[in-house]
N, C-alpha and C positions, 0 to 999 in steps of 0.2 A: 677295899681292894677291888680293883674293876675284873671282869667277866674273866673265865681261860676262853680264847679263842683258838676254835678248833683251824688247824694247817688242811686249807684247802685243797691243795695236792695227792694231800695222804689221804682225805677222806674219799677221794676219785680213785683209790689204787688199792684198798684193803678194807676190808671188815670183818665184824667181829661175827664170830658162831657163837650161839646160844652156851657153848661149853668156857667161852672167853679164850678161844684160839683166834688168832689173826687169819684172816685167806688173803690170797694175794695171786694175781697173775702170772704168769711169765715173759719175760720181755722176749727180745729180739724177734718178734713176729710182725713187726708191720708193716717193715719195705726191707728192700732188696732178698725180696726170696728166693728169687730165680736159682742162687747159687746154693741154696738152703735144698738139704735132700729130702722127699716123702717124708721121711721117717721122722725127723727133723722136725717138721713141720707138724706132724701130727701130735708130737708127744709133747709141744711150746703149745696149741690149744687148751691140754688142763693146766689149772693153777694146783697151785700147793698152800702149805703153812708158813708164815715166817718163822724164822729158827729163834729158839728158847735166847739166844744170847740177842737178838734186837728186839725181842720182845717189848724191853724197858722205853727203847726209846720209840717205839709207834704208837706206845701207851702214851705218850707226853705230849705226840702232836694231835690225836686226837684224844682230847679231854673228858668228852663228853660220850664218848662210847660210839661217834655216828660212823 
């Protein structure tokens, strides 16, 4: 059975913490801001958790824990 190849994508946009929770960014931060309020702006800089229910499937694109 050849290799699991980890999805390159995924492994650019999420990783694991040492407790095996996923981190992840938040999007709509990287053009058209202008129309985007302070507030807005400031609270899309932190990331958060992926949620318990896609857990399964971030698990599958990266195999290998990267």
């Amino acid at each position: 059975m050849p290799k699991m190849k980890t999805n390159r994508a995924a492994a650019k946009r999420f990783k694991f913490t040492a407790s095996g929770k996923v981190k992840r960014s938040s999007g709509f931060a990287n053009h058209i801001l202008t129309k985007k309020a302070m507030k807005r702006k400031r609270k899309l800089r932190k990331g958060g958790y992926v949620a318990e229910a896609d857990l399964k499937e971030i698990r599958n694109l990266l195999p290998n824990g990267n």
